[in-house]
C-alpha positions as CSV (number, residue, x, y, z in Angstrom):
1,X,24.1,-29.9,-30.8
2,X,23.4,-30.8,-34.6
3,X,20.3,-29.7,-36.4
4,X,19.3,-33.2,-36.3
5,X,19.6,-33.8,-32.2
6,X,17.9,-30.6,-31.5
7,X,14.9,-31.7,-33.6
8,X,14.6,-35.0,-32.0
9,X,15.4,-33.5,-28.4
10,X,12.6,-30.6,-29.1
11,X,9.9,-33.0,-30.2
12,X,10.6,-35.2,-27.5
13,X,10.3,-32.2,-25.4
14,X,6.7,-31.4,-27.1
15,X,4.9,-34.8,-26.6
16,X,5.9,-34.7,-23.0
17,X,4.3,-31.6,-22.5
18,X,1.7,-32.5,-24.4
19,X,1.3,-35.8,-22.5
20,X,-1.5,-36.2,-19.2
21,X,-0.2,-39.4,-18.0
22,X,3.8,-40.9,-18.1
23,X,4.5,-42.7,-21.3
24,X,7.3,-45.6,-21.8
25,X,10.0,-45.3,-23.9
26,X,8.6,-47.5,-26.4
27,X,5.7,-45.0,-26.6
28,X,7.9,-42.0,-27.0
29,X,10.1,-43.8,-29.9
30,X,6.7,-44.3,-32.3
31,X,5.7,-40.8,-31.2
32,X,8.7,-38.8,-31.8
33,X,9.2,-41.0,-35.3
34,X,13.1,-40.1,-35.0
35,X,14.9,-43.1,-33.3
36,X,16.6,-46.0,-34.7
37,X,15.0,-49.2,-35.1
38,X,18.1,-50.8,-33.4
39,X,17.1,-51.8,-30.0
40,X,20.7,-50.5,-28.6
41,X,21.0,-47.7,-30.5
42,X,17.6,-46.4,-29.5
43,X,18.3,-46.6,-26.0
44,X,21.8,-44.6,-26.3
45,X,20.1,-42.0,-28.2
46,X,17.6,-41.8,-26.3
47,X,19.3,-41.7,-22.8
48,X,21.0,-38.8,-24.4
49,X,18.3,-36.5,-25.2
50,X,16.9,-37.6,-21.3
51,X,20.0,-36.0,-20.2
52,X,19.8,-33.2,-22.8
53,X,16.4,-32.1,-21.3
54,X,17.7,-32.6,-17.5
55,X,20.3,-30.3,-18.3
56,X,18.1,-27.9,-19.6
57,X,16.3,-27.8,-16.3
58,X,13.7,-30.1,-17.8
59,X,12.0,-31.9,-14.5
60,X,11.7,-35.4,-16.4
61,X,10.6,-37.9,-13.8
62,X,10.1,-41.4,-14.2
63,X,6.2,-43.2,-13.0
64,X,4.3,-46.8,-13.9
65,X,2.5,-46.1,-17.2
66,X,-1.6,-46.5,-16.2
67,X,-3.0,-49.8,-16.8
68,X,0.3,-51.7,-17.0
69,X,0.7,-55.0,-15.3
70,X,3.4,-56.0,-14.3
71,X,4.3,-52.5,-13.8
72,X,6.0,-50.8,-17.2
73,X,8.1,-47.3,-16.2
74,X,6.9,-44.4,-17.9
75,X,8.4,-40.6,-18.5
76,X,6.4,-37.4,-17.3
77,X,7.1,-33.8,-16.5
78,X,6.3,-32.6,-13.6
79,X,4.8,-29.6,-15.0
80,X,4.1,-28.0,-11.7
81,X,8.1,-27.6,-11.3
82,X,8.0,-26.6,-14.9
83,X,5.8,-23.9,-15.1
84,X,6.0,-20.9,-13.1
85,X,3.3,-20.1,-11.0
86,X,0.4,-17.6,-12.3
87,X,1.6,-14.2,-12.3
88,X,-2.1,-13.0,-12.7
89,X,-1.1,-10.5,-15.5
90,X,-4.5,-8.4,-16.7
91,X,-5.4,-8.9,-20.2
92,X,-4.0,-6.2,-21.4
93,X,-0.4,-7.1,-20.0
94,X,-0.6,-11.0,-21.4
95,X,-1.8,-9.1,-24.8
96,X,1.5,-6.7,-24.7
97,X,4.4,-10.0,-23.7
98,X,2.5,-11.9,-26.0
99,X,3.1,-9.4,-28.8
100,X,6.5,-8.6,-27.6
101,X,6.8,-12.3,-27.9
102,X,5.6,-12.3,-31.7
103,X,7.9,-9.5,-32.2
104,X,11.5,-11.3,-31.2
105,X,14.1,-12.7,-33.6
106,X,14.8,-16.6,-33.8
107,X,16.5,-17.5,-30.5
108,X,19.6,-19.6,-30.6
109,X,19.9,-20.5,-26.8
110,X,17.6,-22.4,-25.4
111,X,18.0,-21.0,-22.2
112,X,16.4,-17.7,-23.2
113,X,13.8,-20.1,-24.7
114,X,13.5,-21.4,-21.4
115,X,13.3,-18.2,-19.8
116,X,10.7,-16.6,-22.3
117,X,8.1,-20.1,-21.6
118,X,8.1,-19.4,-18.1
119,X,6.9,-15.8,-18.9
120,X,4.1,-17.4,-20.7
121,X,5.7,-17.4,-24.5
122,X,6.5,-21.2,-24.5
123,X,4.4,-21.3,-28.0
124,X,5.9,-19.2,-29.9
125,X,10.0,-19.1,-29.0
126,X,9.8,-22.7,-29.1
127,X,8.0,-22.5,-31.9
128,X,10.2,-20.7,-34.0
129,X,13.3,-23.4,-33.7
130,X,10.8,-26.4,-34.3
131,X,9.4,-24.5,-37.2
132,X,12.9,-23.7,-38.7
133,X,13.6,-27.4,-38.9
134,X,10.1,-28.3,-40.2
135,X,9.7,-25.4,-43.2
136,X,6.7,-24.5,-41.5
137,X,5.4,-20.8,-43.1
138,X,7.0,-19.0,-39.6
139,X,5.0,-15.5,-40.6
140,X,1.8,-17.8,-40.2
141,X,2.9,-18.9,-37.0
142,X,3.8,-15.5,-36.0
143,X,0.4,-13.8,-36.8
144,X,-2.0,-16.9,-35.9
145,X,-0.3,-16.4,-32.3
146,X,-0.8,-12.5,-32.6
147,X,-4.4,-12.9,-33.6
148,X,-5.0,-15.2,-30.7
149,X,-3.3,-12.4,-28.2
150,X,-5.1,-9.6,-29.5
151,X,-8.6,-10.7,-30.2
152,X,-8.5,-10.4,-34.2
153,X,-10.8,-12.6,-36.8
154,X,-9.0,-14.6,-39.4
155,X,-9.4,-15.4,-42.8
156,X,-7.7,-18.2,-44.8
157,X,-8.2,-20.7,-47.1
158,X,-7.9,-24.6,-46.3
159,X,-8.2,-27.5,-49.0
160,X,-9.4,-25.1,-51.5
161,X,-12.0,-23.6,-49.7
162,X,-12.0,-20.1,-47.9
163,X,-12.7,-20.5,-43.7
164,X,-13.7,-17.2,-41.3
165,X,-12.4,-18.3,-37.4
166,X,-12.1,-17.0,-34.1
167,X,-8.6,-18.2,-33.5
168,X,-8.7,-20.1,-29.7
169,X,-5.5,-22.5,-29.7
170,X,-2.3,-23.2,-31.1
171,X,-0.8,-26.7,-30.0
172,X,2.4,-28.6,-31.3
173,X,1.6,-31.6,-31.1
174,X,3.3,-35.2,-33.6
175,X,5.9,-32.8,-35.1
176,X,3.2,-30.5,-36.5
177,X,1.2,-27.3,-35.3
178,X,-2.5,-26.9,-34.8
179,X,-5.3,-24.2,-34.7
180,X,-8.1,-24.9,-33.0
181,X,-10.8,-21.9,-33.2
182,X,-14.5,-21.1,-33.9
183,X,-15.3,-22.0,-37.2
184,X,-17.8,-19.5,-38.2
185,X,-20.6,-19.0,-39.5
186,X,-21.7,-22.8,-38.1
187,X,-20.2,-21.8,-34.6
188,X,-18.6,-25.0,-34.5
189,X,-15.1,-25.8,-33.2
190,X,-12.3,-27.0,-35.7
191,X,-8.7,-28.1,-36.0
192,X,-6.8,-27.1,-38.8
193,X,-3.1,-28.0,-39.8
194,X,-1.4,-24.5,-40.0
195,X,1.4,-25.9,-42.4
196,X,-2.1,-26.2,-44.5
197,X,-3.2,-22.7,-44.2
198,X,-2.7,-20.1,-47.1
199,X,-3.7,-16.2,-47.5
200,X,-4.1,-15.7,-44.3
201,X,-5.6,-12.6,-43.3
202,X,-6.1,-10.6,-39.8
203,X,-9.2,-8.4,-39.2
204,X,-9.5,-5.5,-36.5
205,X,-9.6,-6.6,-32.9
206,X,-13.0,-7.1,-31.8
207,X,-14.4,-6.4,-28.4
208,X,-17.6,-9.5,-29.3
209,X,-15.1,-12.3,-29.7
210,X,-14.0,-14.2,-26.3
211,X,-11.7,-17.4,-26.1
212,X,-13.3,-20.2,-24.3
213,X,-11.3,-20.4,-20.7
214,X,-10.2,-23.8,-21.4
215,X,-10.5,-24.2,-25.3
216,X,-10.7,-28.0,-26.6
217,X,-7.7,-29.4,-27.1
218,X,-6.4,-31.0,-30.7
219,X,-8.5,-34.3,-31.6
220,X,-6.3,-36.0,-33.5
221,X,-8.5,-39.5,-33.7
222,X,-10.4,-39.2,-37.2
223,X,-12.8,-42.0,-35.5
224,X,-14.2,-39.5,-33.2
225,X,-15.4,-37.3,-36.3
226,X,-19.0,-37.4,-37.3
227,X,-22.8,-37.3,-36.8
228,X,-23.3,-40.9,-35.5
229,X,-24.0,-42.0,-32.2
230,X,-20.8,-42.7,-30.2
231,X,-20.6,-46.7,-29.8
232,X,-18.4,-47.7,-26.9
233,X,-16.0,-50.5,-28.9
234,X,-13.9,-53.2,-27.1
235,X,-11.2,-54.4,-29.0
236,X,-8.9,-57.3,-27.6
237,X,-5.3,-56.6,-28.7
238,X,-2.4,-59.5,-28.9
239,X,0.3,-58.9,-26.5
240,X,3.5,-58.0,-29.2
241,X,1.1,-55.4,-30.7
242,X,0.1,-54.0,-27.6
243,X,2.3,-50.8,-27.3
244,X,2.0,-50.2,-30.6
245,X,-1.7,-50.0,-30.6
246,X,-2.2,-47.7,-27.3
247,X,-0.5,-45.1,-29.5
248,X,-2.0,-45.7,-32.5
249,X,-5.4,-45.8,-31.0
250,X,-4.7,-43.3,-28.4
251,X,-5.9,-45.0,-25.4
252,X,-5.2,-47.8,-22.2
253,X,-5.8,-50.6,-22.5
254,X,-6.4,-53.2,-19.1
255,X,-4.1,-56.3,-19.7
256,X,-5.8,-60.0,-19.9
257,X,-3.8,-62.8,-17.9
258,X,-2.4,-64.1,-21.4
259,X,-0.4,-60.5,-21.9
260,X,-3.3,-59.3,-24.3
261,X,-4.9,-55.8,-23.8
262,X,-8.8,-55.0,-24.2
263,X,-8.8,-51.3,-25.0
264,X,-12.3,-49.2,-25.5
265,X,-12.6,-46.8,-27.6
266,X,-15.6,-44.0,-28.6
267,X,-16.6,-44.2,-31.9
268,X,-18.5,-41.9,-34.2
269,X,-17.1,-42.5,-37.8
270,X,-17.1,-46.4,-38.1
271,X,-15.3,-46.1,-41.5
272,X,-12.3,-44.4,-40.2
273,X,-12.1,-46.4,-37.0
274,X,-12.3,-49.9,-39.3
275,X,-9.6,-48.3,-41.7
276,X,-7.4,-47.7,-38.4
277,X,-8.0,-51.0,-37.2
278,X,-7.5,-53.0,-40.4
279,X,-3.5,-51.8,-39.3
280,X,-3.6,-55.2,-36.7
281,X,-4.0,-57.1,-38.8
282,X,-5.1,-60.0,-37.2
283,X,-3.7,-58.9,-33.9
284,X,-7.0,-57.5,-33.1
285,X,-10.9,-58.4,-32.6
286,X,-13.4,-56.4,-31.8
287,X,-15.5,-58.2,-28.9
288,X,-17.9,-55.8,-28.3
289,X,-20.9,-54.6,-28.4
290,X,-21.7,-56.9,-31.4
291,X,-23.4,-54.8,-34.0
292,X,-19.9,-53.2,-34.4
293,X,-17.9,-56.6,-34.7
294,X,-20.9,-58.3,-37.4
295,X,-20.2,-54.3,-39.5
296,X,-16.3,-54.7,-38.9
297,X,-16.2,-58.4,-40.3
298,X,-18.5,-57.1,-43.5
299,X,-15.8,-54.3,-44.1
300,X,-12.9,-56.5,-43.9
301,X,-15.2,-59.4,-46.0
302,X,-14.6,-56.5,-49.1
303,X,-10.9,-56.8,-48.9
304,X,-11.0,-60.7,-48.3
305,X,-13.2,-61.3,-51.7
306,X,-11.5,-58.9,-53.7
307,X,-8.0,-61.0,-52.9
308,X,-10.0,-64.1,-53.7
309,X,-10.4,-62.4,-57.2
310,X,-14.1,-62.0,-56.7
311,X,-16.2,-59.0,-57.6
């Protein structure tokens, strides 16, 4: 398998894990970013890496994708046949495979990479092929996971400025890794990019600092960021536009009797949602509630008057 396939086959691999509902092929081609635009190309490449998973025990089944009508078929994995079940290790013995884990060399089969995620080490074996082909800083990956497993503070700095955490999470999730942790000292939870993260730096373990049982996952919607009140938007999306725009937006969308799609969305940054939006084009209008349409149409009204060659 080239350098190349495995990449593509690997990240496939991660936004189906990563995935709580099935998602069409259409979907997966944006997501993964690493198909050819050729309509009979993509589908030959991409029947391939379906088989490449199957015969890596992969349990890819096919469902409808929610809200589709007529029905669209979607991909899932049925994680319960994935995962093993919970061997109901004590702390201390997760702690010790998860350091063993962080302690391995770069794995060239993937059926020991198999093997090791059913033990609980998905992360981090996984991890180090995808981050091989992605010059991601592996020693960050390494110790961020070992901080996680053994209770330890972190210190690094992020877009010039230096960050204390309590590490919760790391997620792979669009071709990139994610740590999600206590920000301190606001106590406030926050994603950072890892391949973003320099001088990182471990403190002792410490008995005081607990990981939330089921820590938040990554947010990855910049519209969802910020101190206003959340305004539930309806936005009615054309029909060629529609796929497009439930994985751009992140969110179903209920079809209209025309082949259109009114998708809500929460928003608390209006900016970024409008700067999201603008992407439509005129494939979308906001039809609800109608404080957010009159503020949309005065944000777009900038870009329409400065083509005009007004001030």
């Amino acid at each position: 398998m080239t350098s190349k396939k495995l990449e593509r086959t690997l990240n496939l691999l991660a936004e189906l894990l990563n995935s709580e509902s099935p998602k069409s092929a259409s979907e997966l081609k944006a997501r993964v970013g690493m198909y050819p635009d050729d309509l009979a190309a993509f589908r030959r490449t991409f029947d391939r890496d379906k088989n490449a998973l199957r015969d890596m025990g992969v349990p890819l089944e096919l469902a409808p994708v929610p809200g589709t009508n007529p029905p669209v078929e979607g991909y899932f994995i049925n994680k319960s046949a994935y995962y093993l079940e919970e061997l109901n290790l004590t702390d201390a013995e997760l702690s010790a495979l998860n350091l063993a884990i962080a302690s391995v060399e770069v794995l060239d089969g993937l059926t020991e990479v198999e093997a090791i995620r059913k033990l609980g080490g998905y992360e981090k074996s996984a991890a180090q092929n995808i981050i091989k082909l992605q010059n991601t800083n592996i020693d960050n990956v390494t110790r961020l996971f070992e901080s996680i497993a053994q209770r330890r503070r972190i210190s690094f700095v992020y877009a010039n400025t230096e960050r204390d955490m309590e590490p919760w999470r790391l997620e792979f999730t669009n071709g990139r890794w994610y740590l999600t942790g206590n920000n301190m000292p606001e106590a406030k939870a926050k994603t950072f990019r890892v391949d973003k993260i320099f001088e990182l730096s471990l403190a002792e373990p410490s008995e005081n600092y607990e990981i939330p049982e089921k820590p938040p996952r990554v947010n990855l919607k910049p519209w969802s960021y910020g101190e206003e009140a959340t305004i539930e938007t309806k936005v009615r999306i054309d029909a060629d536009l529609l796929a497009w725009a439930r994985t751009s937006l992140e969110t179903d969308a209920e079809l209209e009797s025309d082949g259109s799609g009114i998708a809500t969305v929460s928003v608390n940054n209006k900016d970024a949602f409008f700067t999201r939006l603008t992407l439509l084009l005129d494939h979308a209008e906001i039809i609800s509630p109608e404080e957010m349409r009159n503020s949309y149409l005065d944000y777009m009204s900038k870009y329409v008057e400065g083509s005009n060659g007004k001030t």
